[in-house]
C-alpha positions as CSV (number, residue, x, y, z in Angstrom):
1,X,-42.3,350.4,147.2
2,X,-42.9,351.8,150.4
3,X,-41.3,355.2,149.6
4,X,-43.4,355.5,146.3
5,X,-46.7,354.8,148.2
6,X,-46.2,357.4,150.8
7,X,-45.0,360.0,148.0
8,X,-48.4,359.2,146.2
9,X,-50.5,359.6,149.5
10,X,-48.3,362.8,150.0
11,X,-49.3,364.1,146.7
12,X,-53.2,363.4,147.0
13,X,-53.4,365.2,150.1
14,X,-52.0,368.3,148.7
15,X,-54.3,368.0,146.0
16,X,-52.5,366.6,142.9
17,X,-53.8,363.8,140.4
18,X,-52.2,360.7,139.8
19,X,-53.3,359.7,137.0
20,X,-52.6,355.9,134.9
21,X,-53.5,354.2,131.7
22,X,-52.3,350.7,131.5
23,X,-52.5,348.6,128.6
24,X,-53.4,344.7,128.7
25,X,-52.9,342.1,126.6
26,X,-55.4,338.8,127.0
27,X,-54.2,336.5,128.3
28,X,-52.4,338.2,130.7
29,X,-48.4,337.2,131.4
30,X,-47.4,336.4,134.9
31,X,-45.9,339.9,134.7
32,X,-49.3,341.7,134.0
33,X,-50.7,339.2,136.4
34,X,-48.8,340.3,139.4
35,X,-49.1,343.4,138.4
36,X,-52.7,343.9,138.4
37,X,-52.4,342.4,141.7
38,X,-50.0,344.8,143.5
39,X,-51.9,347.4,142.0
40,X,-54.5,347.7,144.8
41,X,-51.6,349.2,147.0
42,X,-51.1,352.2,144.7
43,X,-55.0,352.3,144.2
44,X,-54.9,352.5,148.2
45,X,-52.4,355.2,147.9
46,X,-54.7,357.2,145.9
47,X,-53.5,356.9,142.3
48,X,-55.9,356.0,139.7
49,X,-55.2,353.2,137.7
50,X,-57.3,352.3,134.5
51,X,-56.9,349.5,131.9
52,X,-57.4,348.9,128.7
53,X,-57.4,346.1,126.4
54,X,-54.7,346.0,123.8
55,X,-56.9,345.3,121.0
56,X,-59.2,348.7,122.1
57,X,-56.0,350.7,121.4
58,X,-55.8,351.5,117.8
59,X,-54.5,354.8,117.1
60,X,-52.6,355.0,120.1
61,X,-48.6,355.4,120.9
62,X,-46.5,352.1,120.9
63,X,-44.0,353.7,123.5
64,X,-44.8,354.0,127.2
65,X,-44.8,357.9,128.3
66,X,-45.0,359.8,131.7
67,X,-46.9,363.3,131.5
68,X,-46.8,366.1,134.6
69,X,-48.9,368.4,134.9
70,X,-49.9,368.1,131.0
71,X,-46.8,370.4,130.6
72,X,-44.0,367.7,130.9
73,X,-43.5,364.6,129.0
74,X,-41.2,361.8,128.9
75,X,-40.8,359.0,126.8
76,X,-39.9,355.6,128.6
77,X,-37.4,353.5,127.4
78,X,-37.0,349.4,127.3
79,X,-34.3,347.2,125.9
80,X,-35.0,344.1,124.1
81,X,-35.5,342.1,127.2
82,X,-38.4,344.8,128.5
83,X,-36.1,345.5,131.3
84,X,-36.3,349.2,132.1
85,X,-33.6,351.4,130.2
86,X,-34.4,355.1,131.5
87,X,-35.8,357.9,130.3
88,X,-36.2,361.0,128.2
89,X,-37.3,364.7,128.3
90,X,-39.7,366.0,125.1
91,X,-39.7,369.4,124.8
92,X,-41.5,370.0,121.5
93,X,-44.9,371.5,122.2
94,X,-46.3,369.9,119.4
95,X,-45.2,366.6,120.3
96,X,-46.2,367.3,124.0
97,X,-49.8,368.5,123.0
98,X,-50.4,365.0,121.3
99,X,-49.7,363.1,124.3
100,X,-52.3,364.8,126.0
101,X,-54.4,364.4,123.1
102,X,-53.6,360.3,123.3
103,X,-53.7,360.6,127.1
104,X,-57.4,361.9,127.2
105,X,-58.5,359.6,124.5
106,X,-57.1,355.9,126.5
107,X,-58.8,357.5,129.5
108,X,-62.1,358.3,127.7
109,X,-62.1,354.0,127.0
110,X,-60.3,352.7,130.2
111,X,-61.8,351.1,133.5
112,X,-61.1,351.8,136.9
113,X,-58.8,348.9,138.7
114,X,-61.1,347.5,140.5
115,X,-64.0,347.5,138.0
116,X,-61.4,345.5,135.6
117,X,-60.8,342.9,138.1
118,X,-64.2,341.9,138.6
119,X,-65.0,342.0,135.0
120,X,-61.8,339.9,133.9
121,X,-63.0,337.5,136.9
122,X,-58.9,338.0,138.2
123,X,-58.9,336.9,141.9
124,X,-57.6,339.5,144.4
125,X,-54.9,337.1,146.0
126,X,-51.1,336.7,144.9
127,X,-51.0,335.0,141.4
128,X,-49.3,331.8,141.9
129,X,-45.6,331.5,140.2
130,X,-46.1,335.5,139.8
């Protein structure tokens, strides 16, 4: 995780955005527990990570996707066990232009990290059994 935080930090300074919607399901999992919890390390790093509520996120994709730059998308893939798979190029404009569309509508609803875990009333240390 290391590498990751220092490529984040990297790419702040030069200027980029790093940019993430997350959605949550209540109640958590241990999974989304721990994860909101080793969040504030990539937060620290300079990404910014926003939630939203699963049941706020009508009309939006069931499929996780990474966009660069608003010019690159992938689509990321899971098996049955939600274990990561890989992933996979879009090229289709059409198809790349609606992920920005669903991108900017999740961020218009989402809150900031930290403003979620004081609002769920999630405490800052390690979850237990996480």
């Amino acid at each position: 995780m290391a590498d990751w935080l220092a490529l984040m930090t990297a790419l702040r300074k030069s200027g980029k955005r790093i940019e993430r919607v997350r959605l949550i399901s209540e109640p958590a999992s241990d999974y989304s527990r721990y994860r909101l919890w080793l969040c504030r390390y990539n937060v620290d790093a300079g990404e910014d990570i926003r939630y939203l509520n699963r049941e706020n996120a009508a009309g939006l994709p069931d499929h996780d996707y990474w966009l660069f730059d608003s010019t690159r998308l992938y689509t990321v893939r899971f098996d049955e066990a939600d274990d990561l798979v890989g992933f996979e190029s879009v090229e289709d404009p059409a198809t790349v232009l609606q992920h920005n569309y669903w991108r900017d509508v999740a961020w218009h609803y989402t809150i900031p990290h930290a403003e979620y875990m004081r609002a769920s009333g999630r405490a800052v240390e390690h979850p237990a059994g996480a």
